[in-house]
PyMOL commands that place a pseudoatom at each C-alpha (Angstrom):
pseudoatom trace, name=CA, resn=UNK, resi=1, chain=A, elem=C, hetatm=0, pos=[-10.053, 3.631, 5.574]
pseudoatom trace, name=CA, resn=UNK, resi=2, chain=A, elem=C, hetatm=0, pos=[-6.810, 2.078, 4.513]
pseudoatom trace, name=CA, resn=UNK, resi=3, chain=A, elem=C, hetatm=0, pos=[-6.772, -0.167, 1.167]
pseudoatom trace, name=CA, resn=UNK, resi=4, chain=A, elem=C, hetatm=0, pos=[-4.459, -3.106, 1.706]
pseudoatom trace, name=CA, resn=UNK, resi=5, chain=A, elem=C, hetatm=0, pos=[-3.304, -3.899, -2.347]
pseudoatom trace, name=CA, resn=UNK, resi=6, chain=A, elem=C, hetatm=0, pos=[-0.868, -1.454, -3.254]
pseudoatom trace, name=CA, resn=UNK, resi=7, chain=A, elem=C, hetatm=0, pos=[-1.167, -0.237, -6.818]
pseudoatom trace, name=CA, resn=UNK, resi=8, chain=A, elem=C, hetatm=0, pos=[1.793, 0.157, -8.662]
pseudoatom trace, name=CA, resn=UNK, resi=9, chain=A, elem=C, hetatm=0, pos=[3.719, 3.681, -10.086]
pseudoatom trace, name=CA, resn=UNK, resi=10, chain=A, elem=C, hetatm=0, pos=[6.325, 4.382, -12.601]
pseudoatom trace, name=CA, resn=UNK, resi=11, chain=A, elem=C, hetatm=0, pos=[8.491, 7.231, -13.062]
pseudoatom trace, name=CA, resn=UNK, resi=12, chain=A, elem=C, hetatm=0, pos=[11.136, 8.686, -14.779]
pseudoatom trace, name=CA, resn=UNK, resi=13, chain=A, elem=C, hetatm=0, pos=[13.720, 11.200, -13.528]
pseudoatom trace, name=CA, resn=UNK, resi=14, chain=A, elem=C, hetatm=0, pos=[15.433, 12.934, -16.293]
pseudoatom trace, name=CA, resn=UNK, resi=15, chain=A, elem=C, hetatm=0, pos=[18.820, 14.908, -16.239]
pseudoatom trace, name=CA, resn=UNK, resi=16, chain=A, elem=C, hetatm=0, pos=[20.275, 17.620, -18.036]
pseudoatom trace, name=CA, resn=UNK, resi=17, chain=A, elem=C, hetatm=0, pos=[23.567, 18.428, -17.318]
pseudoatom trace, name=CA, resn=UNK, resi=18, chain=A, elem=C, hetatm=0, pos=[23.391, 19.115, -13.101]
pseudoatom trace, name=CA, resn=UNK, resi=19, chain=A, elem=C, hetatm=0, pos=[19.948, 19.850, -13.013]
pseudoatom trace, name=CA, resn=UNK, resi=20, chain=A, elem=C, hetatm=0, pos=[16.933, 17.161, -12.569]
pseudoatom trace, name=CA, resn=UNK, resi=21, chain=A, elem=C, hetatm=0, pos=[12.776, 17.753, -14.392]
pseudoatom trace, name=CA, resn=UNK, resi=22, chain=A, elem=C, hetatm=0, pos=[10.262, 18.424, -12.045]
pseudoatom trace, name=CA, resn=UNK, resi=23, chain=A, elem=C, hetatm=0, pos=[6.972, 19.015, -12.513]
pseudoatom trace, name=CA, resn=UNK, resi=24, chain=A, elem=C, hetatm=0, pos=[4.189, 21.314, -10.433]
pseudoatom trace, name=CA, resn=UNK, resi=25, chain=A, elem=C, hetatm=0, pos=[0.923, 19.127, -10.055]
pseudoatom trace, name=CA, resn=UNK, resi=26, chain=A, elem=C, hetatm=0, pos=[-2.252, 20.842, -11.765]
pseudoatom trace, name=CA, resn=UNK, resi=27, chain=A, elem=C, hetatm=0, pos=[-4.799, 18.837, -10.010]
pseudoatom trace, name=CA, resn=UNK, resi=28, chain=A, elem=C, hetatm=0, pos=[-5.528, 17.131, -6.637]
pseudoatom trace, name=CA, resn=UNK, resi=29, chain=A, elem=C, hetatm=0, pos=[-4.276, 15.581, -4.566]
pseudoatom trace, name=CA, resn=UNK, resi=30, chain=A, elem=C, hetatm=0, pos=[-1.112, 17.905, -4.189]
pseudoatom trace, name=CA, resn=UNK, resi=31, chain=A, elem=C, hetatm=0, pos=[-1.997, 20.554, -6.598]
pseudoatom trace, name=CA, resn=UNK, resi=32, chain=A, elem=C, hetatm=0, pos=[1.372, 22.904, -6.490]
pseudoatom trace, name=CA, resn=UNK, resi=33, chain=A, elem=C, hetatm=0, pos=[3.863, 20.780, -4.717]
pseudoatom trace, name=CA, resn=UNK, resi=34, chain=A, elem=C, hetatm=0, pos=[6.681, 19.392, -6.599]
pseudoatom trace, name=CA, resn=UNK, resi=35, chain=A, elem=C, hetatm=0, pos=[6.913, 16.068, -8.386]
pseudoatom trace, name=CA, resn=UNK, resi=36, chain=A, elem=C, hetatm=0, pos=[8.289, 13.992, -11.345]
pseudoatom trace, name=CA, resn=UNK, resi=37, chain=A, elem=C, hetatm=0, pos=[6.693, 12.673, -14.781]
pseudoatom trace, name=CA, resn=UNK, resi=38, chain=A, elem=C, hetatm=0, pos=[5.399, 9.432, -13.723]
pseudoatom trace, name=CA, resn=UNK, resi=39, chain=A, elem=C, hetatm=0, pos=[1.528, 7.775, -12.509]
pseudoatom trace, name=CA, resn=UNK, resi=40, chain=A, elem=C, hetatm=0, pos=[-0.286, 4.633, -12.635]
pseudoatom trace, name=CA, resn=UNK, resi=41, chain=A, elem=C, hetatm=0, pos=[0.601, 1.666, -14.183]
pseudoatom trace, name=CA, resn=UNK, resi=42, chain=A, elem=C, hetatm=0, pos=[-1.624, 0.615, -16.988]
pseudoatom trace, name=CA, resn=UNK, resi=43, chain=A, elem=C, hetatm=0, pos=[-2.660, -3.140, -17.087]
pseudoatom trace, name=CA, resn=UNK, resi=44, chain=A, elem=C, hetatm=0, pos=[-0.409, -5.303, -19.083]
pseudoatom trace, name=CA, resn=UNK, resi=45, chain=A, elem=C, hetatm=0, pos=[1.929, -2.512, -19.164]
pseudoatom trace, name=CA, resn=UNK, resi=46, chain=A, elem=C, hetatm=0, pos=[6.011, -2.905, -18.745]
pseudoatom trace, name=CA, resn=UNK, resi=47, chain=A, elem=C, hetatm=0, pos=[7.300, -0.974, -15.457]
pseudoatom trace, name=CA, resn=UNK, resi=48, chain=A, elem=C, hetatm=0, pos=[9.918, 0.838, -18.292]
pseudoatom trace, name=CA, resn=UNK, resi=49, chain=A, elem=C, hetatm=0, pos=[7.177, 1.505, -20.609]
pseudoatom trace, name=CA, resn=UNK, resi=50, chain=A, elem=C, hetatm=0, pos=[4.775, 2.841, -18.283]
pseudoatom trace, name=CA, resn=UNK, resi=51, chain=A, elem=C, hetatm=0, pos=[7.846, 5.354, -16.772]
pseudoatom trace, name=CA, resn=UNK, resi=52, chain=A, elem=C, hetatm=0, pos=[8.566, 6.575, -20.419]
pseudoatom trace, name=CA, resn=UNK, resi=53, chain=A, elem=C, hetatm=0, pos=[4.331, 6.902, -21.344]
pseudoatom trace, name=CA, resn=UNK, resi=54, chain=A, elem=C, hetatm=0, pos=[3.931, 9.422, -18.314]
pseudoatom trace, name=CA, resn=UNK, resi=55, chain=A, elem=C, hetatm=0, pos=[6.937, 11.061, -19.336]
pseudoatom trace, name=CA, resn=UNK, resi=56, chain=A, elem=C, hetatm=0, pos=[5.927, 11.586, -22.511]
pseudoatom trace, name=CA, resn=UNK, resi=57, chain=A, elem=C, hetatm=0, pos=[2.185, 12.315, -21.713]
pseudoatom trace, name=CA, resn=UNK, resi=58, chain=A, elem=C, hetatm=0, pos=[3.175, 14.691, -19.031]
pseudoatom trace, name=CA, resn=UNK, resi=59, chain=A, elem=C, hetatm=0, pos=[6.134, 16.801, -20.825]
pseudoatom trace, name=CA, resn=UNK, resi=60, chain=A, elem=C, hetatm=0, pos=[5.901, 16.032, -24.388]
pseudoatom trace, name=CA, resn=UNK, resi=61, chain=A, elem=C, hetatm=0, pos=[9.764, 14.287, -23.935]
pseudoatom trace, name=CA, resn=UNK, resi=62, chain=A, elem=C, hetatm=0, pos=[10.428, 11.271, -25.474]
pseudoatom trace, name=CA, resn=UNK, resi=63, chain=A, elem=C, hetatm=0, pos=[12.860, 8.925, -23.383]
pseudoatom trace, name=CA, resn=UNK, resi=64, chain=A, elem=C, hetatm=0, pos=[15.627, 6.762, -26.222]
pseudoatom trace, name=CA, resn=UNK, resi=65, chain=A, elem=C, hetatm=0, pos=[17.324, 5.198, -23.026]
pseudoatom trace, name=CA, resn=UNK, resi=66, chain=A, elem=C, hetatm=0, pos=[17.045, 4.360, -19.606]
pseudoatom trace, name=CA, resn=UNK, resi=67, chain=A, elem=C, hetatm=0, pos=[17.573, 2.867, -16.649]
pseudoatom trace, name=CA, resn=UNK, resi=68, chain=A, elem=C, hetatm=0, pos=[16.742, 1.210, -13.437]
pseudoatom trace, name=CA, resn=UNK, resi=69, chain=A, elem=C, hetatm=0, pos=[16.377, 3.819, -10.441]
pseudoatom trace, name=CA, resn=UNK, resi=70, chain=A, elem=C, hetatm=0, pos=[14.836, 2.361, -7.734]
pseudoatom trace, name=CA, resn=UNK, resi=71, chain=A, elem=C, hetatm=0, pos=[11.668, 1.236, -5.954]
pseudoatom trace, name=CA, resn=UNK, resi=72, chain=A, elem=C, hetatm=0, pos=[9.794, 3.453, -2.981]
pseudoatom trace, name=CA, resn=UNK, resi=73, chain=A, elem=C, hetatm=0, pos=[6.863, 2.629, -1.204]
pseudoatom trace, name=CA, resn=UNK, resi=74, chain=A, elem=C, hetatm=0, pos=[4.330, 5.439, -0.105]
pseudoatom trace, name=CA, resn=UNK, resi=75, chain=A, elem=C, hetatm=0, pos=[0.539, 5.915, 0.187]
pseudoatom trace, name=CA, resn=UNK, resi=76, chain=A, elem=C, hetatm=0, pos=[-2.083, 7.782, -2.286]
pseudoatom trace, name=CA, resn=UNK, resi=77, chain=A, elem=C, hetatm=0, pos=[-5.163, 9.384, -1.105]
pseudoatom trace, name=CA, resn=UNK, resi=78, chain=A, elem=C, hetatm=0, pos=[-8.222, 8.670, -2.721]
pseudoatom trace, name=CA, resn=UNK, resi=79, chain=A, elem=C, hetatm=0, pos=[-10.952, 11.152, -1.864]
pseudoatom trace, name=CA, resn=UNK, resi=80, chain=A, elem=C, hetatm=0, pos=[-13.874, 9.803, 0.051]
pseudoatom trace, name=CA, resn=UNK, resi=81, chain=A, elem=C, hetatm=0, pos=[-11.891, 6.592, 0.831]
pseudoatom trace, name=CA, resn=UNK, resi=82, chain=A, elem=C, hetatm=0, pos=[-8.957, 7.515, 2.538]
pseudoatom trace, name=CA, resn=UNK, resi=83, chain=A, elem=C, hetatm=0, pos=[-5.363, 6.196, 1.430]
pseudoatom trace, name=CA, resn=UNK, resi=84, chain=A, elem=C, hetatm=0, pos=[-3.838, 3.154, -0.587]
pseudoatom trace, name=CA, resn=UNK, resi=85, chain=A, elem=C, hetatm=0, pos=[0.077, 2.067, -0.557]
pseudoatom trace, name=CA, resn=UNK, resi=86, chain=A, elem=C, hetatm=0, pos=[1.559, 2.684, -3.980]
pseudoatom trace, name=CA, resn=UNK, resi=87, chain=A, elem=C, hetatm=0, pos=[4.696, 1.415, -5.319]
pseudoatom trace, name=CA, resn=UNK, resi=88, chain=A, elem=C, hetatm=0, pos=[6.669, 3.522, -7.016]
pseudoatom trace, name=CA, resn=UNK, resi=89, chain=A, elem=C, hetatm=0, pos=[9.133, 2.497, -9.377]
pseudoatom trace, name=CA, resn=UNK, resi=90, chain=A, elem=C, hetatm=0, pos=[11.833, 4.719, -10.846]
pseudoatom trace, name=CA, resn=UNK, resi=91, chain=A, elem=C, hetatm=0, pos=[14.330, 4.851, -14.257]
pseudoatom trace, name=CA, resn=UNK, resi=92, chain=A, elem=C, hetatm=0, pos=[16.213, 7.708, -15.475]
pseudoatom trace, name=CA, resn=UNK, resi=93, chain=A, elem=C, hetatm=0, pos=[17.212, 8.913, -18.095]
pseudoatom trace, name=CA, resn=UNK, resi=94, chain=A, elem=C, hetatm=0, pos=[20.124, 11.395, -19.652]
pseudoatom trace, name=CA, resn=UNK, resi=95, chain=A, elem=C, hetatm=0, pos=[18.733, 11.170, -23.115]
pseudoatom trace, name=CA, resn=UNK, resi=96, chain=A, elem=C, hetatm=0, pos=[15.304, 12.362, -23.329]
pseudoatom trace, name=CA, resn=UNK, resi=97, chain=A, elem=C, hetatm=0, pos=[14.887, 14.404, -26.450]
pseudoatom trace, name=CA, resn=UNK, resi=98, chain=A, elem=C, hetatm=0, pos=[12.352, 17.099, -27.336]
pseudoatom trace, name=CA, resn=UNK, resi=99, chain=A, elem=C, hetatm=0, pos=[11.487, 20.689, -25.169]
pseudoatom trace, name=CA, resn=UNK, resi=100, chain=A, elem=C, hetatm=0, pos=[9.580, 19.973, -21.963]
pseudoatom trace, name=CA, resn=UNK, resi=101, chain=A, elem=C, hetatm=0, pos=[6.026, 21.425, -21.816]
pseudoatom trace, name=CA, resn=UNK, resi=102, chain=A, elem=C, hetatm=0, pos=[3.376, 20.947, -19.079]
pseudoatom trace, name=CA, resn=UNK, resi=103, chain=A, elem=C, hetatm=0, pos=[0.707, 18.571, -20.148]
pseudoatom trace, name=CA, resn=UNK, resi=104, chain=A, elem=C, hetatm=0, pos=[-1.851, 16.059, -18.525]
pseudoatom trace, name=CA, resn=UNK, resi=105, chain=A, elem=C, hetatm=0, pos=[-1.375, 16.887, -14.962]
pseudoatom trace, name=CA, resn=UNK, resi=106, chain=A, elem=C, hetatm=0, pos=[1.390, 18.853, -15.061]
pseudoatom trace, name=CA, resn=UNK, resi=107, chain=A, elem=C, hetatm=0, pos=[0.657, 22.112, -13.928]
pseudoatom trace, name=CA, resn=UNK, resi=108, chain=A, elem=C, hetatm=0, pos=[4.608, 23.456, -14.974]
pseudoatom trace, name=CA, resn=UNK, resi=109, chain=A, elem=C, hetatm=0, pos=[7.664, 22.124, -15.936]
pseudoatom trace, name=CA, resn=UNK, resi=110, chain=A, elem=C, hetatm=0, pos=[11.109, 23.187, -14.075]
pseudoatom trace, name=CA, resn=UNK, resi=111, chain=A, elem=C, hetatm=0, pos=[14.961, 22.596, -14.054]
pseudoatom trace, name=CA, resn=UNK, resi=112, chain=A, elem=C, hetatm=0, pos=[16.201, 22.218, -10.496]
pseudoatom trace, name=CA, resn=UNK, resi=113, chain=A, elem=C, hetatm=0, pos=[19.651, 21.317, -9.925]
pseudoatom trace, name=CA, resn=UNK, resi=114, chain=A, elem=C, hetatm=0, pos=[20.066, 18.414, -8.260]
pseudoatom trace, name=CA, resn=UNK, resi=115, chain=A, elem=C, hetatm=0, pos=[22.139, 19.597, -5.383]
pseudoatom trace, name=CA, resn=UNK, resi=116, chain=A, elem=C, hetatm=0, pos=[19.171, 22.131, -4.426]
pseudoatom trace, name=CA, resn=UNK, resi=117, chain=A, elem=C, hetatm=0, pos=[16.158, 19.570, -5.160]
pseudoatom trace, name=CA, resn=UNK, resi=118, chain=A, elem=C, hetatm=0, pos=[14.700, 19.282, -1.852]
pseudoatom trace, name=CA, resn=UNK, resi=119, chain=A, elem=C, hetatm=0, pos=[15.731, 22.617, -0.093]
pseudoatom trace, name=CA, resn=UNK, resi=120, chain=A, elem=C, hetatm=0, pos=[13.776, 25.701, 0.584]
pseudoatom trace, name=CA, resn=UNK, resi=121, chain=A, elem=C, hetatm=0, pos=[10.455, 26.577, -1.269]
pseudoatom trace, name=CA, resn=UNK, resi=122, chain=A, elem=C, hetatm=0, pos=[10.281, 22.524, -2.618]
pseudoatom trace, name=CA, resn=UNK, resi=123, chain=A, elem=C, hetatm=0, pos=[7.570, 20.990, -0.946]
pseudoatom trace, name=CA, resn=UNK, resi=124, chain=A, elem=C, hetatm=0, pos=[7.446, 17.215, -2.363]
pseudoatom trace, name=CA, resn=UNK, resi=125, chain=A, elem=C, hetatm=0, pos=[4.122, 15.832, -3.087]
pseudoatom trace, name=CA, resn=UNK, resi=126, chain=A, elem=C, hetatm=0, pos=[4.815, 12.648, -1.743]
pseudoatom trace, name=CA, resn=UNK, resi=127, chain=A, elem=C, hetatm=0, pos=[6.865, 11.571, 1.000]
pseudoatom trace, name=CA, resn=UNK, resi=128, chain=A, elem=C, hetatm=0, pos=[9.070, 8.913, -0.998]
pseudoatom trace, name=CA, resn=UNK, resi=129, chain=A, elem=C, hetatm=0, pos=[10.353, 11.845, -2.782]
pseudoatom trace, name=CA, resn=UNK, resi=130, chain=A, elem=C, hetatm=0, pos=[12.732, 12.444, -0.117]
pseudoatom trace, name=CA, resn=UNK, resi=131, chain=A, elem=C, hetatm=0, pos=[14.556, 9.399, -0.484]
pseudoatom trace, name=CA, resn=UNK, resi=132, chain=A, elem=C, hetatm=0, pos=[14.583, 9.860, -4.243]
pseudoatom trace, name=CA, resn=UNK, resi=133, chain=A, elem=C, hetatm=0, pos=[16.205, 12.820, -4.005]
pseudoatom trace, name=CA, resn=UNK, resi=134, chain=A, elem=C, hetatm=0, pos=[19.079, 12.146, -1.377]
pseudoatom trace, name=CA, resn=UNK, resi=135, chain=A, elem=C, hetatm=0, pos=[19.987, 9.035, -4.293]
pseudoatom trace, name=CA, resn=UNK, resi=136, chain=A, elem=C, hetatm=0, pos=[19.901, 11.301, -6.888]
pseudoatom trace, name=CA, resn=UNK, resi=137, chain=A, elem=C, hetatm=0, pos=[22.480, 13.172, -5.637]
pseudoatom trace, name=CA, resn=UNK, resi=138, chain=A, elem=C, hetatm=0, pos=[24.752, 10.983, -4.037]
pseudoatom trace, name=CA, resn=UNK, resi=139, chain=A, elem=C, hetatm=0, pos=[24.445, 9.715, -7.506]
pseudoatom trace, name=CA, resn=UNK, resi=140, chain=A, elem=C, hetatm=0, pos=[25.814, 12.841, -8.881]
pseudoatom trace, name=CA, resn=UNK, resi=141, chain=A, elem=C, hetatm=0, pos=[28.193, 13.443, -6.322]
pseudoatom trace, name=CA, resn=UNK, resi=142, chain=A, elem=C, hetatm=0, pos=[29.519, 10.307, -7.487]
pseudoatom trace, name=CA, resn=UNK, resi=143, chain=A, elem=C, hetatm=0, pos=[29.709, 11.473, -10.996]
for i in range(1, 143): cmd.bond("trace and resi %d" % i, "trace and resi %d" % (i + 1))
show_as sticks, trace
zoom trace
C-alpha cells in the first residue's frame, strides 16, 4: 500500500573543515546505513527550526547559523503499511557548536569527508541521499 500525502522532513548537513556529520541509524527502518541529523516535521513547526531540533536531539550540536540546502523527494516505509513519499528539506550549517554524540536514533556519529561521502562501505539509508551528496560536493569543489 502506497500513502498518497507526503509528510514532510528536515535536515541539517553540517561541515567541519572538508569533512560532512553523518550519523549510523540505531533503529528501523535502516538500522546501520548512513544518514544525517534530521526527521519529521513537528506540527506548527518552521522547516529551519525543525532541521536545527533533530540536529540537536540527535548529536547534542547546537546550530547558530544556517542555510537553505535543498529539497528531495523520497519514500518512508512504515511497517505493516507499506511506503509514504516524504519531503525532505535540507540547511547547512558551518557553525554548529558543541562535540557530536549519538543520541535519539543515532546509533554513531562520524566525520566523512565530503569528497569520499558516498563511496565504498557508505550505504545511504535513503535514496535522496545520493543527490544530496553529489551537491554537497560540487559545493565544495566550488569552494
Amino acid at each position: 500500500m502506497m500513502y498518497d500525502y507526503p509528510r514532510p522532513c528536515a535536515g541539517m548537513l553540517v561541515l567541519r573543515g572538508d569533512s560532512v556529520l553523518v550519523l549510523r541509524r540505531g533503529h528501523m527502518p535502516r538500522r546501520g546505513m548512513l544518514d544525517v541529523p534530521g526527521g519529521f516535521i513537528e506540527a506548527g513547526e518552521g522547516i529551519e527550526a525543525a532541521a536545527k531540533r533533530e540536529l540537536h536531539e540527535e548529536t547534542g550540536l547546537t546550530a547558530r547559523r544556517a542555510r537553505w540546502f535543498g529539497f528531495f523527494w523520497d519514500r518512508y516505509p512504515l511497517r505493516g503499511f507499506g511506503y509514504f513519499p516524504t519531503m525532505n528539506f535540507y540547511y547547512l550549517t558551518c557553525s554548529a557548536t558543541g562535540t557530536p554524540v549519538a543520541g535519539d536514533d543515532a546509533a554513531a556519529c562520524e566525520w566523512v569527508p565530503v569528497a569520499k561521502l558516498g563511496g565504498r562501505g557508505h550505504r545511504f539509508a535513503w535514496a535522496h541521499m545520493h543527490e544530496v551528496a553529489r551537491m554537497l560536493q560540487r559545493e565544495a569543489r566550488r569552494g
